[in-house]
C-alpha positions as a Markdown table, in Angstrom:
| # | Residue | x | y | z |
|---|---|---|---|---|
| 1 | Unk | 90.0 | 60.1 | 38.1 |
| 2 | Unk | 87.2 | 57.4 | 37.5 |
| 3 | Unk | 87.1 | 56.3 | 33.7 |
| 4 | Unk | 84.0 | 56.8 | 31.5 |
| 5 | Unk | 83.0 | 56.0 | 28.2 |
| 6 | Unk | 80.8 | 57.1 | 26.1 |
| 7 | Unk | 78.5 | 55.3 | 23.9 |
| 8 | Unk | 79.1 | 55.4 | 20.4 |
| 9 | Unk | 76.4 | 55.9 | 18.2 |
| 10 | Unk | 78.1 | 53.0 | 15.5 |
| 11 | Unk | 80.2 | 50.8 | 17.4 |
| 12 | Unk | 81.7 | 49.7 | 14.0 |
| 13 | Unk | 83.3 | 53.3 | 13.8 |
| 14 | Unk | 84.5 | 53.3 | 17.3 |
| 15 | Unk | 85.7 | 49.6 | 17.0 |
| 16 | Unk | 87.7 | 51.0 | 14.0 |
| 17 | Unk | 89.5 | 53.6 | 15.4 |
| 18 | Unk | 90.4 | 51.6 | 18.1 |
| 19 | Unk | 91.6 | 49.1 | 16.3 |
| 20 | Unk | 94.1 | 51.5 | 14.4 |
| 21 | Unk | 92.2 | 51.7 | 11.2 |
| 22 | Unk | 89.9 | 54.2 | 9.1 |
| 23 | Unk | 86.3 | 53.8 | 9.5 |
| 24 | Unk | 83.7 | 53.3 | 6.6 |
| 25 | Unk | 82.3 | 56.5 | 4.4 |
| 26 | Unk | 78.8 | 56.2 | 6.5 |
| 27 | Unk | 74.9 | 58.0 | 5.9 |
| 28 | Unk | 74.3 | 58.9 | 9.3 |
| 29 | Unk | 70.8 | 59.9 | 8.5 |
| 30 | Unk | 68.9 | 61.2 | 5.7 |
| 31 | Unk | 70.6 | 64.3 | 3.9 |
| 32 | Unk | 73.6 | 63.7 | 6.3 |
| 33 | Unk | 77.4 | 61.6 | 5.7 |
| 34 | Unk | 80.0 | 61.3 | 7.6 |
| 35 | Unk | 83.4 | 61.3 | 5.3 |
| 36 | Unk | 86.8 | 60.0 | 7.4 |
| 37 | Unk | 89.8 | 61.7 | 5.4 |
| 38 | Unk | 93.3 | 60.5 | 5.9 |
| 39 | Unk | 95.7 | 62.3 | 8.0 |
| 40 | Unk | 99.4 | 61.6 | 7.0 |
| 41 | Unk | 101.9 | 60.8 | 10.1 |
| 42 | Unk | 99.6 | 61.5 | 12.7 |
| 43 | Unk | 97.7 | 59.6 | 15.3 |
| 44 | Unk | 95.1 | 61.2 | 14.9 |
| 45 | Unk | 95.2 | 59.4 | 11.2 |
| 46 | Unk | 91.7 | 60.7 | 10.2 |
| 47 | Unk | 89.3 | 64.0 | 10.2 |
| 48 | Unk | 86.0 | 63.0 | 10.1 |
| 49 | Unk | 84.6 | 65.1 | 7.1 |
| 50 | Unk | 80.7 | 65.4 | 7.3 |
| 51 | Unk | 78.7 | 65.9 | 4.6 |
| 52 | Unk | 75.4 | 67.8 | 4.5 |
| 53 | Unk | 73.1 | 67.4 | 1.6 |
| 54 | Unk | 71.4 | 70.6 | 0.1 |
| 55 | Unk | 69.0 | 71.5 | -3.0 |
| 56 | Unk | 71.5 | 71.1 | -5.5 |
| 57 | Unk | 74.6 | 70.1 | -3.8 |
| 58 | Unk | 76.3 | 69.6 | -0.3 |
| 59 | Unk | 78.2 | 71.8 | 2.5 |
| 60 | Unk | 80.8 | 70.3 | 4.3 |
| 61 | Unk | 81.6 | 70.6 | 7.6 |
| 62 | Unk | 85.9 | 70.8 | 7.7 |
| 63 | Unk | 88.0 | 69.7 | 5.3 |
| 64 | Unk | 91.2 | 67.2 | 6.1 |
| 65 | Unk | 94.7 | 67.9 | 5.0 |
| 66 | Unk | 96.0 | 69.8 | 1.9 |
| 67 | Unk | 97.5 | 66.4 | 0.4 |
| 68 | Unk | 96.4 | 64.4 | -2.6 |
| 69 | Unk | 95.6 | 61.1 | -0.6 |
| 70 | Unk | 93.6 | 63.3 | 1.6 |
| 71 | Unk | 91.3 | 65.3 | -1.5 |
| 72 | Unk | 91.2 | 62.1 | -3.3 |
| 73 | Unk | 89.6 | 60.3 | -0.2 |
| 74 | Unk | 87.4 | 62.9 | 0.3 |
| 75 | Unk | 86.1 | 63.0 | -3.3 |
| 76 | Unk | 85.8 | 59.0 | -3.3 |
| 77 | Unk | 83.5 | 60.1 | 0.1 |
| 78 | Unk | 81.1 | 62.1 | -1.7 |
| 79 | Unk | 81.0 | 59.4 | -4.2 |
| 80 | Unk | 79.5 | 57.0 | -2.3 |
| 81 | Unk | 77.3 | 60.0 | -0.9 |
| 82 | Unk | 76.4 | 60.6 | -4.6 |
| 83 | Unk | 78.1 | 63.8 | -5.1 |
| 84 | Unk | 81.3 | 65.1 | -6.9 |
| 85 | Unk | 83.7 | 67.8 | -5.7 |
| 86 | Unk | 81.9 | 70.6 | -7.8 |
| 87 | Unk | 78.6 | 69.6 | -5.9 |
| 88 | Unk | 80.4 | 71.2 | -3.0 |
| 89 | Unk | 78.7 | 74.8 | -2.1 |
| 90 | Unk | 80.4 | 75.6 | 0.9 |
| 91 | Unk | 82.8 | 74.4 | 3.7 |
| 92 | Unk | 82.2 | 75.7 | 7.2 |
| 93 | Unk | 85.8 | 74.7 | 8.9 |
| 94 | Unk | 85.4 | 74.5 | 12.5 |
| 95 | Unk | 89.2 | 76.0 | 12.9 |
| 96 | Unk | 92.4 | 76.5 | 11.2 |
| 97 | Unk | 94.5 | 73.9 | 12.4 |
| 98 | Unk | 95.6 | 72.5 | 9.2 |
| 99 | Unk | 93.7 | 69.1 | 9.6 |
| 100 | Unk | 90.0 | 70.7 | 9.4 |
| 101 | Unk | 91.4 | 73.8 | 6.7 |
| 102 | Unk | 94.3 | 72.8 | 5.1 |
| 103 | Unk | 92.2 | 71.0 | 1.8 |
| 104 | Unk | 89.7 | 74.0 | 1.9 |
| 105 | Unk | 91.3 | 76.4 | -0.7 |
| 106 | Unk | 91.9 | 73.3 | -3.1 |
| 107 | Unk | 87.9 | 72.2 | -2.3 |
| 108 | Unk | 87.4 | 76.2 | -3.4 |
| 109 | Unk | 89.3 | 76.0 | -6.3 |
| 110 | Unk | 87.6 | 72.9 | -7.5 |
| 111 | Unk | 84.2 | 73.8 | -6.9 |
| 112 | Unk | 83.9 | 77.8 | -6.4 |
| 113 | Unk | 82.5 | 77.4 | -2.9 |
| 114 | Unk | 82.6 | 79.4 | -0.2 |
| 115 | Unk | 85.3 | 79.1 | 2.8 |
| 116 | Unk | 83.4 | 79.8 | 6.3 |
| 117 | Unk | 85.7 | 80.9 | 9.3 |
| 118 | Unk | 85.2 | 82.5 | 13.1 |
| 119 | Unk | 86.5 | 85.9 | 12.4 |
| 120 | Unk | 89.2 | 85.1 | 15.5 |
| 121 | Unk | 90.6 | 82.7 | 13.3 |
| 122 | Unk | 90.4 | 84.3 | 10.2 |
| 123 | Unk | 92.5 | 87.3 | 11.6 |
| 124 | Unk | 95.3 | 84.8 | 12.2 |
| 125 | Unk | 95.6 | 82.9 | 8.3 |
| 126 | Unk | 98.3 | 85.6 | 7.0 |
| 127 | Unk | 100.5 | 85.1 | 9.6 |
| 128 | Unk | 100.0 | 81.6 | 10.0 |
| 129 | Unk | 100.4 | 80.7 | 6.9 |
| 130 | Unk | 101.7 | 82.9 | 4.2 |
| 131 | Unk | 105.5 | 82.4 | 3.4 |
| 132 | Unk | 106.0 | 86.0 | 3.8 |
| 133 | Unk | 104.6 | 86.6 | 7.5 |
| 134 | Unk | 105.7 | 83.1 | 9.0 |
| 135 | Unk | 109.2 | 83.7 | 9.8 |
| 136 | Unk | 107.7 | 86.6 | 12.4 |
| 137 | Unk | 105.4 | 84.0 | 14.1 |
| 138 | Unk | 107.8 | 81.4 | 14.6 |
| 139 | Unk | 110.2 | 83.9 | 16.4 |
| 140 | Unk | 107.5 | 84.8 | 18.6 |
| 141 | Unk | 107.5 | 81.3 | 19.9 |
| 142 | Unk | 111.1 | 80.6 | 19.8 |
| 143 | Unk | 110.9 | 83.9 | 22.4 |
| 144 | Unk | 108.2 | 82.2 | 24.4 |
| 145 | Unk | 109.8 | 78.8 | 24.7 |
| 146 | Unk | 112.8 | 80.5 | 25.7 |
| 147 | Unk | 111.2 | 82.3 | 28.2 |
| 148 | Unk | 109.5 | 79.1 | 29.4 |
| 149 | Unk | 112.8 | 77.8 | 30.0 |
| 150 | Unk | 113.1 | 75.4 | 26.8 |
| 151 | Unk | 116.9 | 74.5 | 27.2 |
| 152 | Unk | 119.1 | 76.2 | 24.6 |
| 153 | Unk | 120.2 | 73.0 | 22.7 |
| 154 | Unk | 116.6 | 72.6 | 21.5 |
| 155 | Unk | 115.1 | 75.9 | 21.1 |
| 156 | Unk | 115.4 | 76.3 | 17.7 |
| 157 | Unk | 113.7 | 72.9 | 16.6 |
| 158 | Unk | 111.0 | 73.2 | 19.0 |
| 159 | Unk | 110.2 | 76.6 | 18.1 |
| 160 | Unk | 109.8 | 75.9 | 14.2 |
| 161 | Unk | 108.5 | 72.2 | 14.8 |
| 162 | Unk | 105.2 | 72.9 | 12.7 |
| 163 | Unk | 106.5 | 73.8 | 9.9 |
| 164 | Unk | 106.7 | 70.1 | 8.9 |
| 165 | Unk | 103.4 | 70.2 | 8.0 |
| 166 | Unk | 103.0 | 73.9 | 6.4 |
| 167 | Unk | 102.8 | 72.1 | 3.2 |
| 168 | Unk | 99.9 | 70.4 | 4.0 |
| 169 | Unk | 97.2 | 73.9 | 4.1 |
| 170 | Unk | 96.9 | 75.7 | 0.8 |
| 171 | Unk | 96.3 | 79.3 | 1.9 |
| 172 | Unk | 92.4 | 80.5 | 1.3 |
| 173 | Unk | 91.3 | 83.4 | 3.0 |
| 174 | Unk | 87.9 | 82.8 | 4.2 |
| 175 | Unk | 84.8 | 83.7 | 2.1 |
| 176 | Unk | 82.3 | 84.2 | 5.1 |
| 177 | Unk | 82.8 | 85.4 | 8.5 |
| 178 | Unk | 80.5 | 83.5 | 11.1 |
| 179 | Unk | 80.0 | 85.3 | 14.8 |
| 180 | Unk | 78.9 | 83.5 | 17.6 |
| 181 | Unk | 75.3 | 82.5 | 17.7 |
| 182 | Unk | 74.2 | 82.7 | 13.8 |
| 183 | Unk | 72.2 | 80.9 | 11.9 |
| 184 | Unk | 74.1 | 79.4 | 9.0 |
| 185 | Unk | 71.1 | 79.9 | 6.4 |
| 186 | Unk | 71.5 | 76.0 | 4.6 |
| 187 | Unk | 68.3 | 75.2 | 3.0 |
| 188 | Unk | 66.9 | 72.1 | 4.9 |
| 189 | Unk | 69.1 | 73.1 | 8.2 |
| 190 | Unk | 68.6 | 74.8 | 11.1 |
| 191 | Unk | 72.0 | 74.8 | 11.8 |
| 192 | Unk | 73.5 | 77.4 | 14.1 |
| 193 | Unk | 77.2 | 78.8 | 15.2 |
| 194 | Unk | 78.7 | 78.4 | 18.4 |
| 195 | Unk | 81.5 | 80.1 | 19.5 |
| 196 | Unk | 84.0 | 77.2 | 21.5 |
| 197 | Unk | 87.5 | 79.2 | 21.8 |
| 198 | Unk | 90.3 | 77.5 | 23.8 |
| 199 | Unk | 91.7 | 74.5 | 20.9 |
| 200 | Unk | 92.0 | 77.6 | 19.0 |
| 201 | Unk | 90.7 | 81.3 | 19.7 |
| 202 | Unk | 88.1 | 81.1 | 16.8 |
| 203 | Unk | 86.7 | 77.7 | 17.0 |
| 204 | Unk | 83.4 | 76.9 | 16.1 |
| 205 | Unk | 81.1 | 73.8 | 16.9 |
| 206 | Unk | 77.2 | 73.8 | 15.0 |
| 207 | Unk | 74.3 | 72.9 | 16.2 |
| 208 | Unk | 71.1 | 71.7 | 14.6 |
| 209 | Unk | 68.1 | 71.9 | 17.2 |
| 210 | Unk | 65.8 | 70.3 | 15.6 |
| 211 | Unk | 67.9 | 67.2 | 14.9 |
| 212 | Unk | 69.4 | 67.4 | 17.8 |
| 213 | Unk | 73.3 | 67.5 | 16.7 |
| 214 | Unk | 76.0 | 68.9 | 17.5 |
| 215 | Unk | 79.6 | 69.4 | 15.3 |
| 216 | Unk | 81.5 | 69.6 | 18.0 |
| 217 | Unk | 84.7 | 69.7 | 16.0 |
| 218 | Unk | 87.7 | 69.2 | 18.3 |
| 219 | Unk | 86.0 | 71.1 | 21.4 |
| 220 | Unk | 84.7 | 68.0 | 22.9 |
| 221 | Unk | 85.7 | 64.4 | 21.4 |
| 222 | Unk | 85.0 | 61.2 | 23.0 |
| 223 | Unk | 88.5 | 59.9 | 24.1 |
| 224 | Unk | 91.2 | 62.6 | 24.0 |
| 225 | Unk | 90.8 | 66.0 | 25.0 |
| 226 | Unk | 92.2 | 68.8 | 22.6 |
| 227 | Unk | 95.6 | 71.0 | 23.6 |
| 228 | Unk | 94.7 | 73.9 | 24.7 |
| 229 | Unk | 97.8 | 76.2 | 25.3 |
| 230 | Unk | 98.9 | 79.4 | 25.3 |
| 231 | Unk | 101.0 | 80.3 | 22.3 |
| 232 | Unk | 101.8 | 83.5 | 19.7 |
| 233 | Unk | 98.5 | 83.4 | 18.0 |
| 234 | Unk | 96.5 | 82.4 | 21.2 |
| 235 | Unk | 94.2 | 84.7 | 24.0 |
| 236 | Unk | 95.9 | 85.3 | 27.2 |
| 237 | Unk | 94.0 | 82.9 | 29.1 |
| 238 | Unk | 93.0 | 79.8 | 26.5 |
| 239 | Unk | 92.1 | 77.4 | 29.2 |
| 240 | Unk | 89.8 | 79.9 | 30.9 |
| 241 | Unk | 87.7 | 80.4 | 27.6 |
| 242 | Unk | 88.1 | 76.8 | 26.8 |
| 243 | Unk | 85.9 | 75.7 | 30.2 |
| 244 | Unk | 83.7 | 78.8 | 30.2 |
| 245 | Unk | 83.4 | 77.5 | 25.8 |
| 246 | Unk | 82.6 | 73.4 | 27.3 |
| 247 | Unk | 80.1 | 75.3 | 30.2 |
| 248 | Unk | 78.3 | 76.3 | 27.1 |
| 249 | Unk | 78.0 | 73.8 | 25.0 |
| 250 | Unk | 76.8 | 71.6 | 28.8 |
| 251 | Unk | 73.6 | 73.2 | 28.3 |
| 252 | Unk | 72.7 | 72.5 | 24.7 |
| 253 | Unk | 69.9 | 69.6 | 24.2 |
| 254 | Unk | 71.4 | 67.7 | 21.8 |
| 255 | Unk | 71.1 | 63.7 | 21.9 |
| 256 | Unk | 74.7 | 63.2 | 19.6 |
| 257 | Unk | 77.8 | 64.7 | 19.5 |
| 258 | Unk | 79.6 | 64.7 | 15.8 |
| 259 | Unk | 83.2 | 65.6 | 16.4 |
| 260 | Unk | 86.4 | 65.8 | 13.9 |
| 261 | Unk | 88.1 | 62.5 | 15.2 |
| 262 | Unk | 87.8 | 59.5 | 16.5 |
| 263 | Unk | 84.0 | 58.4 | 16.5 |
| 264 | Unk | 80.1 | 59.8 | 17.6 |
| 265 | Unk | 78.2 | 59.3 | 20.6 |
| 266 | Unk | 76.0 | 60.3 | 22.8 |
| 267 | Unk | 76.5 | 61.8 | 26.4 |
| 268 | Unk | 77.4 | 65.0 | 26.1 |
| 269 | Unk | 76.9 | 66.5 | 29.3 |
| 270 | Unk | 78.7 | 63.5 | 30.7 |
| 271 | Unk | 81.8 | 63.8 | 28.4 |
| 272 | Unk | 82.0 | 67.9 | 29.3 |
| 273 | Unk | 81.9 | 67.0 | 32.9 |
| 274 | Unk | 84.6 | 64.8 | 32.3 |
| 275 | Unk | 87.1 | 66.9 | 30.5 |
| 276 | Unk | 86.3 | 69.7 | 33.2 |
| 277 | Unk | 87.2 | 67.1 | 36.1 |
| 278 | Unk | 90.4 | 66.3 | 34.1 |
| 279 | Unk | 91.7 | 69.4 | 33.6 |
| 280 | Unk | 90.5 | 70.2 | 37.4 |
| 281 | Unk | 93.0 | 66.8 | 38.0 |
| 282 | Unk | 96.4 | 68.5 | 35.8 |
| 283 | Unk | 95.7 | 72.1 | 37.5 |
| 284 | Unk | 96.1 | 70.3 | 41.4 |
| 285 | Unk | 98.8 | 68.1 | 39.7 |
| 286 | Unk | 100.8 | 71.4 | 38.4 |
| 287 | Unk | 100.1 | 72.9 | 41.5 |
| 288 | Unk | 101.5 | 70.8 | 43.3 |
| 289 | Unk | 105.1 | 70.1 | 41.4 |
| 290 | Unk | 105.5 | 74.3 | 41.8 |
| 291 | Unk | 105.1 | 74.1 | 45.5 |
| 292 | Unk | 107.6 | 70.8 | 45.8 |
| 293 | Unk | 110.1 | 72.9 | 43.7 |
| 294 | Unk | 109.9 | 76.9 | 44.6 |
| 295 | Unk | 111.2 | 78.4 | 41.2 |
| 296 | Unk | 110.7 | 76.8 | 38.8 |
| 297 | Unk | 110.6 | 77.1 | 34.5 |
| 298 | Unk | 107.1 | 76.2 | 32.8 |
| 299 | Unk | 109.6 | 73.7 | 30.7 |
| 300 | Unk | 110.4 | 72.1 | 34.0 |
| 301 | Unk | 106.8 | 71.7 | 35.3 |
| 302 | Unk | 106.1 | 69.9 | 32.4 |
| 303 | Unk | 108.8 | 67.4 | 32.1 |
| 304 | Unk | 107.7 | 66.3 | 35.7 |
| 305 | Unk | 104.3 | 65.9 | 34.4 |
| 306 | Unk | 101.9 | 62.7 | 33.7 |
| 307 | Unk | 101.4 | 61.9 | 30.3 |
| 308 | Unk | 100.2 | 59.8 | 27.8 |
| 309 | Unk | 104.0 | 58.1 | 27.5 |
| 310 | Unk | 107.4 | 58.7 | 29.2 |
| 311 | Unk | 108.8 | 62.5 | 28.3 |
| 312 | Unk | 111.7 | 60.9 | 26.9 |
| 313 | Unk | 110.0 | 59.2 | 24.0 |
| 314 | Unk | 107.8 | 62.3 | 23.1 |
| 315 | Unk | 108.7 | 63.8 | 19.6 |
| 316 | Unk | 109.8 | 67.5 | 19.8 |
| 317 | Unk | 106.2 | 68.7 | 18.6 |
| 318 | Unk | 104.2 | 67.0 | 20.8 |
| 319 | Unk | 106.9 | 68.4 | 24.1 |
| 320 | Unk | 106.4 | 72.1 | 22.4 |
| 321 | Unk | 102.6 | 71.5 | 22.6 |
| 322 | Unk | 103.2 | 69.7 | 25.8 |
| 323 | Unk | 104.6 | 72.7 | 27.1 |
| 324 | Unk | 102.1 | 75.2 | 26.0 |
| 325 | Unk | 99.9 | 73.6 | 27.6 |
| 326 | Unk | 101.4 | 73.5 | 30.8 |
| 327 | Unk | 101.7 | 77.5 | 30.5 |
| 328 | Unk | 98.0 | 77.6 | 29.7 |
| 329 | Unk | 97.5 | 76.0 | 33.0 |
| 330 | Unk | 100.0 | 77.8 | 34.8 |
| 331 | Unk | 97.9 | 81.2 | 33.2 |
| 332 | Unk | 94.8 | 80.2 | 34.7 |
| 333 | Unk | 96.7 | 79.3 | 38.0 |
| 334 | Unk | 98.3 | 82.9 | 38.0 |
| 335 | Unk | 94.6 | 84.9 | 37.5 |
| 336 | Unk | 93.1 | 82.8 | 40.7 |
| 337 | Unk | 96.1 | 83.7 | 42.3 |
| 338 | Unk | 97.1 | 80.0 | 43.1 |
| 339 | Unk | 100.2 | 80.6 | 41.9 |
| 340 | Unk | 102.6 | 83.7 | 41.2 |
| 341 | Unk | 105.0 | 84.3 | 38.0 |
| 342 | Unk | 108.6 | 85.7 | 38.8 |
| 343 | Unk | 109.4 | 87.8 | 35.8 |
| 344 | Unk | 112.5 | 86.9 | 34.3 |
| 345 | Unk | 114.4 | 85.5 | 31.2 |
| 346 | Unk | 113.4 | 82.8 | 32.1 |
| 347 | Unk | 110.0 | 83.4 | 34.0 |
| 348 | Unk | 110.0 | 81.3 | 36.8 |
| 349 | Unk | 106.4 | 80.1 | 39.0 |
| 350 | Unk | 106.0 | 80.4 | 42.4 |
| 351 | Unk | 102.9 | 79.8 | 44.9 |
| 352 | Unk | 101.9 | 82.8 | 46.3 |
């Protein structure tokens, strides 16, 4: 597939993240900040906070990581921005992943605002990430990744690989529900819901018509493209509802895209076409490695895989995601009936 960048709308913030550092606490444009908040052991190493100015305080959209370098970075960012943690009214988070809500109960605490959440995601906080209720969810996906075909030796670590970083959300259940299509009611905004499931089944992106924005959260970003896999707390077809979510956000007019990582820019409709020809690209690729092999475990397609680096040298959490992802596609395969799943312990995938 052809490469194509986008253009960023501060080269200094793009030039930073590619050069493996954190990008400067920034004023976009009047009333509006963008905030970048450390994320620990990660490559991702920064959310991009943004911060929009109200009568009398701010909303935030996401939040960053439940750990002190995180909060303190994020209240140094509002400093600049003029504003203190208790200025803080309300924080819309985009999803749960622990990156954009992990810092929002503390932010809450601090402040008494409200927590904002797609009610698709909120139904999932419990079991996600209450002590009492996680021990059930990670045996759901030790059961999936053994009926992926996850060899038996590393079952167990895959399957409770994220609770490395379970420390890093402090558990808030969410204030405000927000449905697909409403209009967010900040004084000065005419910012507005839209529903983007796939990254996760609640995610939300916001756009602001008359400026011309969107949040686009991890839906669309301008280098990487976000897992979307099938999992314990995901639909049954992510990747369907992902490109039908991207379809969606094509058509908005919006002349910037503001997303969690990495940096802004500008084509939109470009960068949608893009991911949609990629993932177009790993559906033929998958397609094809079933029809070389006849049989074969989801854990096997995706150790024959392209990636980013050789499979050997990918840590245990990124070949669990890795392999979610491959199901996802092998899903949406299966209801087009390009391929055909062989029920078993372990399911095997077929063409048809």
């Amino acid at each position: 597939m052809a490469k194509f960048a986008v253009t960023p709308s501060n080269p200094a913030q793009r030039d930073a993240w590619a050069g493996g550092t954190i990008p400067d606490v920034e004023r976009i444009r009047p009333g509006l900040w963008s905030v970048p908040v450390p994320i620990p052991i990660n490559p991702l190493r920064y959310v991009l906070v943004y911060v929009l100015e109200l009568p009398g305080g701010v909303a935030i959209v996401d939040a960053g990581w439940n750990t002190d370098e995180a909060y303190d970075a994020l209240v140094a960012g509002l400093g600049v921005a003029g504003y203190a943690i208790i200025d803080v009214k309300g924080v819309l988070v985009t999803h749960i992943h622990p990156d954009h809500y992990g810092l929002a109960g503390r932010i809450r605490e601090m402040s008494g605002a409200w927590i904002a959440l797609h009610p698709a995601d909120a139904r999932l906080v419990r079991e996600r990430y209450d002590d009492g209720a996680i021990d059930s969810l990670v045996e759901r996906e030790r059961a999936l990744l053994a009926r992926c075909g996850v060899p038996a030796l590393t079952l167990d670590e895959l399957a409770g690989a994220s609770m490395m970083i379970r420390h890093m959300v402090s558990m808030a259940r969410p204030d405000r529900l927000v449905e697909d299509g409403e209009e967010l009611g900040l004084p000065g905004w005419d910012l507005r819901a839209v529903w983007t499931p796939g990254h996760s089944p609640g995610h939300l992106c916001f756009v602001s018509p008359s400026r011309r924005l969107l949040f686009s959260g991890d839906h669309v970003l301008a280098k990487i493209t976000p897992i979307v896999a099938v999992h314990p707390q995901s639909g049954p077809n992510p990747l369907a509802d992902y490109l039908d979510a991207l379809a969606a956000v094509r058509k908005l007019d919006v002349e910037e895209v503001l997303p969690a990582h990495e940096y802004r820019f500008l084509e939109l409709a470009e960068r949608v076409d893009y991911v949609m020809a990629h993932h177009d690209e790993r559906l033929a690729e998958i397609e094809r490695v079933v029809g070389a092999l006849d049989g074969v475990t989801c854990w096997a397609v995706a150790t024959r895989l392209t990636w980013s680096r050789p499979w050997e040298t990918i840590p245990p959490f990124m070949r669990r995601a890795a392999n979610n992802e491959t199901l996802a596609h092998l899903v949406w395969l299966e209801a087009r009936g390009r391929v055909r799943k062989v029920v078993g312990e372990p399911e095997l995938w077929r063409l048809p």
